[in-house]
N, C-alpha and C positions, 0 to 999 in steps of 0.2 A: 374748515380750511383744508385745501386739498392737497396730502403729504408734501408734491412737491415744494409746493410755497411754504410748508413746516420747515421742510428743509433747508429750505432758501435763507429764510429769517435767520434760522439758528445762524446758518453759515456767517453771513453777512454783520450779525451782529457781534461776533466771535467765540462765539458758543461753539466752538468746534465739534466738543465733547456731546453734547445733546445733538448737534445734526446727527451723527452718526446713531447715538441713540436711537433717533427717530429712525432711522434709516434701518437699521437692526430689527429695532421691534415688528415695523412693517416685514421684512423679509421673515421675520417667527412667524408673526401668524398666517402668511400666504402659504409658511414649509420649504421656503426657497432658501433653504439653508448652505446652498452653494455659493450666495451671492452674501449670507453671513460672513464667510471665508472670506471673500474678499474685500468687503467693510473694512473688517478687521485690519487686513495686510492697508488697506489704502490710510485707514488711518496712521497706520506703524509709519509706510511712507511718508507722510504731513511732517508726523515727531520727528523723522529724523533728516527731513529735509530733502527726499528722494523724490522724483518725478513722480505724481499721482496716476498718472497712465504709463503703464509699460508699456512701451514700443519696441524694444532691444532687451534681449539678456542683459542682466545687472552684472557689472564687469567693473573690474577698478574699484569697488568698494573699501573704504577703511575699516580694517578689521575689527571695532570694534561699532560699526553701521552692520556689517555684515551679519557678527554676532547675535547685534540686537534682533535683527529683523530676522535670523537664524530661530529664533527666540519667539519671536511673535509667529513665525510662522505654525511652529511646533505647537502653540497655545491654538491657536485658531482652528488649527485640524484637530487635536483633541476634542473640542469646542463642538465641532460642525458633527464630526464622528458620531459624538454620543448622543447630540439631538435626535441622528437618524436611528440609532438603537434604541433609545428612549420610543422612535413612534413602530418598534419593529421593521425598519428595513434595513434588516442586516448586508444585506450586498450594496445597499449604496453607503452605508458606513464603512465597508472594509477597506476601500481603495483608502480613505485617510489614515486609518490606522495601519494598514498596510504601509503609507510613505512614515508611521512613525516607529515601523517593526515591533509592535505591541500589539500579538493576537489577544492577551489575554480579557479582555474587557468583550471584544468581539465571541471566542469561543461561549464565554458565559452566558453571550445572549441566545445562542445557538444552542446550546445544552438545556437550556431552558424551557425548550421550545414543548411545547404538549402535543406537536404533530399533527396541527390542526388547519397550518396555514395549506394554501391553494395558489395556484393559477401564477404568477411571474412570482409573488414573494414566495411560495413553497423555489422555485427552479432557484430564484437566487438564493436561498437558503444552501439547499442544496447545493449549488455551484460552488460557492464559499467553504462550506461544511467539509467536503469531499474533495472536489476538486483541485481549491485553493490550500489543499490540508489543516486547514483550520482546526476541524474537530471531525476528522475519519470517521470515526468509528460512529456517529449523531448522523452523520452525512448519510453513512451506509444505511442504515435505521428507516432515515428516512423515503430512502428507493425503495428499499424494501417493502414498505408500506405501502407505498403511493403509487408503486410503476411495476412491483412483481418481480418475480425471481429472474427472467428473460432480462430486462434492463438491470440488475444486480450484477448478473453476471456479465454481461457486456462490461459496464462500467467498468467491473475489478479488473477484470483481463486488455481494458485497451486503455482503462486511466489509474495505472498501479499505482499505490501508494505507501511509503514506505512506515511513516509512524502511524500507527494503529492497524497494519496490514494485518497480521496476524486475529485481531480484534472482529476487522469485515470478512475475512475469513470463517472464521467461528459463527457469526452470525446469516452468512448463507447456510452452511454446512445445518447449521440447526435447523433453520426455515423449510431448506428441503430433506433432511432427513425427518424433520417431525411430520411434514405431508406424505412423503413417502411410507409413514408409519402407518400415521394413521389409513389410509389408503388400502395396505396390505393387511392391514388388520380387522379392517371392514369386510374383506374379501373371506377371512379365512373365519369372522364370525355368522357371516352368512352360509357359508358351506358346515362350519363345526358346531353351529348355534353358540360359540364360545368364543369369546376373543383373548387371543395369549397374551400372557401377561409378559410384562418386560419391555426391554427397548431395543433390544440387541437384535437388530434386523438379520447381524448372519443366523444366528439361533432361530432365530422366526422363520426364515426360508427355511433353513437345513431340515430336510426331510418330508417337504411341502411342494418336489417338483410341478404338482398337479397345478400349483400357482401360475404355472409358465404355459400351460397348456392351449394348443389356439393362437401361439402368439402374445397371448396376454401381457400386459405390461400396466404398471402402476403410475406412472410419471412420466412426464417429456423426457426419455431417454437421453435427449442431447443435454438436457441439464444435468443428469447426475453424470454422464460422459466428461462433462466440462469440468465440473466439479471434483472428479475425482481427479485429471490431469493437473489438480494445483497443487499435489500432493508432495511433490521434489523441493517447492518453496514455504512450506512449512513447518512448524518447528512445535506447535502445542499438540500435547497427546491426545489430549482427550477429543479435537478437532480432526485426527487421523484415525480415531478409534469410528468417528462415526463415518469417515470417509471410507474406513475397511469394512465396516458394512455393506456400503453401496455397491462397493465392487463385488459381495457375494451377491448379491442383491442381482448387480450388472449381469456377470458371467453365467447367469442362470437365463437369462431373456433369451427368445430367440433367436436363431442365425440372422434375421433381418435387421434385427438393434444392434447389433455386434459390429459396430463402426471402427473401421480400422485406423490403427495410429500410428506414429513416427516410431523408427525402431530407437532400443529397444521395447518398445510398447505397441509392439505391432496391435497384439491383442489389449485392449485398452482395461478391462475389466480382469483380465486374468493377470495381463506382466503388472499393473498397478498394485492391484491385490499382493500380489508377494513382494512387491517394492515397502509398500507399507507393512506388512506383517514384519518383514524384516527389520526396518526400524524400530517398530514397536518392540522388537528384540522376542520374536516369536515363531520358533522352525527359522532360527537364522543360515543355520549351514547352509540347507536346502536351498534360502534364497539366494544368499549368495554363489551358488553351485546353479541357480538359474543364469543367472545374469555375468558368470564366463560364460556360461553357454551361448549365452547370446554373443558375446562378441569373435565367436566360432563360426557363427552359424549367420549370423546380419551381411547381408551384402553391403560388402566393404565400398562400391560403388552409387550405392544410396544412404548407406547407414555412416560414411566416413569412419572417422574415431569415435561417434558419439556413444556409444556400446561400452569401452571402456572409459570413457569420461564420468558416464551414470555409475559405473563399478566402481570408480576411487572415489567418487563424493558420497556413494553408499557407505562404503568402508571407513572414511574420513565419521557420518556420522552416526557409524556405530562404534567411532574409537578405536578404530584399526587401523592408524596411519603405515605401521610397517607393512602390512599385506598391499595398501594400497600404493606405496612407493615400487611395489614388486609390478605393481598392474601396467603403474605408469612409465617404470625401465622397458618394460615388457612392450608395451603395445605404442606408447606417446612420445616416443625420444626421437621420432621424426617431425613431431608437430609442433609448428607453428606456436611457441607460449601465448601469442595475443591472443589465440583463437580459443584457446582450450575454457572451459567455462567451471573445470576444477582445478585445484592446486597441483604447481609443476611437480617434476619429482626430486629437485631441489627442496623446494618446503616443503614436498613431504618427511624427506630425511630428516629436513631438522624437524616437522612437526613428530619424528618419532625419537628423534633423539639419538639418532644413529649418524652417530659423527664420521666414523670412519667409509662409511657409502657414500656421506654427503662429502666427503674428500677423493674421494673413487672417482661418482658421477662429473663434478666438478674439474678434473682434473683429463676426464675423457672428453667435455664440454669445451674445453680452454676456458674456463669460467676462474680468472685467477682468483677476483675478490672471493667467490662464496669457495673457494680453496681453502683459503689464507681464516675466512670465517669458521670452515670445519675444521680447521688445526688448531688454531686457539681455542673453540669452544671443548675439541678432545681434551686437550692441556686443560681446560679448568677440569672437564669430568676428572681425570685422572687423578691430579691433585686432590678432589672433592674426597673421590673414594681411598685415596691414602689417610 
C-alpha cells in the first residue's frame, strides 16, 4: 500500500500516533530529516489544539500552549540535529543546535574527525569548525591540511577568531617554520654534506650568509612576511620564539624580498625581529631604545601616533606601565581616546599605581570622576602603608 493511503488509514481511523509514525519513518529513511522537524511540531500542534499549517506567526498563545510547544520544539531540533551528526553532516546539524546554543555535541563530532572528508562535507566542516567557532583550532587543522599555508593564512587574517586564536596561531607558525627548516637544511647538507642539527633557524642562518647568496630564498617570502606581522597579537612564547627566527631567517634575504611595512615596522623583518626579542625579554633596553627612536624619526604625517601607541603596548607587556604612562603624557595627550589601540594614560596610572599622576593628569583633563578615583584610591594606599 502506498505510504500515502498508510497515512490516510491511520489518520481516519484515529490512530493519530501511528500516522505520524508512518510519516516519520518514511522521512528516516529517504534522510529528509528536515521534514522529521516538522512532523514533530505538526503533531505538537494536533495535542495542543493549534492550526496544523502556519500561516501567521503564533501570537496570542497561552502560556502554558506556548511553553509546551516551547518544549517540543527544543525536543525536535535535538532530535533532527543529531540524526544529521549521526550520518556525518555536521554543517547541516549545526543550524539546530545552533537555535539550541549547545555546541557541545556538534564540536565532538568535529574533533572526531580523522580528516578524511572532501568536497562540500570537508567546506562544511570547516565552515562550522572555524568560521562558526565551533572548534578553532580542528577548523584550522583542517585548512591546513587540505588548502595549504596560502588559505591558512588568509583565513586567520580576514576571519579572526578569538577562542583558540592563539592555538591556529601556533599551528601555522609550526607548519611554516617546520618547511622553512627543513628547506634550509637541505640546502646547507648539500653544500656541507652535513645537516645541522637543531631547530633554531636564527643559529642555523647565523654565520651561513652564503645561504642568501643569488637572491636565494627558502619559502614564499610573503608568507613568512605575514606570519611574522601577527606578532603584536600574540601572547604564547614558544610561538614568538619560532616567529624570532623567521625574522632572522627574513632580514637576511635579499633587498628584493625586503617588503616594506607600516611604520613603525617600516623594515618588517628587522623592526619585528626586535619587537619580539623584546618581548621575549632579550637586549630589552636596546629595543626599547629602537622604538623611541622610531617615534622621532616616523613621519608624523604617515605614521600618526602609531609609533608611540606600539611603545606603551610594548612597555604595557613587558610590565612597565610607569615608563609607559610617561610615553603616553609625552606623545598621546592630544589623541583622540577612541582611536588609540593601547591604554589611555589614565589607566596607565592606575595600571602602575601611581595615584598621585593619576590625580595630576586628571585634574589637567577636567576628568572629575577619575580625580575623585585617584584621591580615594591614594587615601586607601596611605592608610595601607601606615
Amino acid at each position: 500500500m502506498d505510504v500515502f493511503d498508510q497515512v490516510r488509514q491511520a489518520l481516519i481511523s484515529g490512530d493519530v500516533e501511528a500516522g505520524f509514525d508512518l510519516a516519520v519513518r518514511r522521512f528516516r529513511e529517504e534522510g529528509s530529516y528536515p521534514l522529521i522537524f516538522e512532523a514533530r511540531l505538526m503533531r505538537k500542534r494536533y495535542e495542543l489544539g493549534m492550526p496544523l499549517i502556519q500561516t501567521a506567526p503564533w501570537k496570542d498563545l497561552e502560556p502554558e500552549v506556548q511553553a509546551a510547544y516551547e518544549a517540543a520544539t527544543v525536543e525536535a531540533a535535538r532530535e533532527v540535529g543529531t540524526l544529521f551528526l549521526n550520518d556525518g553532516h555536521v554543517s547541516r546539524a549545526w543550524p539546530y543546535f545552533r537555535a539550541l546554543g549547545d555546541k557541545v555535541p556538534v564540536r565532538a563530532a568535529i574533533e572526531a574527525s580523522d580528516g578524511s572528508e572532501s568536497g562540500e562535507v570537508l567546506d562544511g566542516l570547516i565552515e562550522v569548525a572555524y568560521h562558526e567557532q565551533v572548534s578553532p583550532k580542528k577548523g584550522f587543522e583542517l585548512i591546513l591540511k587540505h588548502y595549504g599555508t596560502c588559505r591558512a593564512i588568509t583565513n586567520f587574517s580576514q576571519y579572526p577568531v578569538e577562542e583558540g586564536r592563539e592555538d591556529c596561531a601556533r599551528l601555522l607558525a609550526e607548519h611554516v617554520h617546520a618547511e622553512l627548516l627543513a628547506n634550509i637544511k637541505y640546502a646547507v647538507r648539500q653544500k656541507d654534506g652535513e645537516e645541522p642539527a637543531g631547530t633554531d633557524l636564527a643559529e642555523i642562518v647565523n654565520g651561513r650568509e652564503w645561504l642568501f647568496e643569488g637572491n636565494a630564498y627558502y619559502l614564499d617570502t610573503s608568507h613568512v612576511s605575514s606570519l611574522v606581522q601577527m606578532a603584536m597579537s600574540l601572547e604564547n612564547t614558544g610561538t614568538l620564539d619560532l616567529l624570532y627566527g623567521m625574522t632572522e631567517y627574513g632580514r637576511r634575504l635579499g633587498q628584493m624580498y625586503q617588503f616594506p611595512g607600516n611604520p613603525p615596522f617600516e623594515n618588517v623583518f628587522e623592526d619585528y625581529g626586535v619587537y619580539i626579542r623584546t618581548v621575549l625579554g632579550r637586549d630589552v633596553e636596546n629595543g626599547l631604545a629602537h622604538f623611541r627612536r622610531k617615534i622621532e624619526t616616523c613621519d608624523p604625517n604617515i605614521a600618526g601616533t602609531t609609533p608611540a601607541q606600539v611603545l606603551v603596548n610594548l612597555l604595557v607587556r613587558i610590565e612597565r606601565p610607569a615608563e609607559a604612562a610617561d610615553v603616553a603624557v609625552e606623545h598621546l595627550s592630544d589623541a583622540d581616546p577612541q582611536f588609540l589601540t593601547c591604554p589611555n594614560a589614565l589607566q596607565l596610572c592606575q595600571m602602575a599605581e601611581d595615584y598621585v599622576r593619576l590625580a595630576d593628569v586628571s585634574r589637567e583633563r577636567r576628568d572629575l570622576l577619575s580625580f575623585a578615583a585617584a584621591t580615594m584610591q591614594a587615601g586607601i594606599a596611605r592608610s595601607a602603608a601606615a
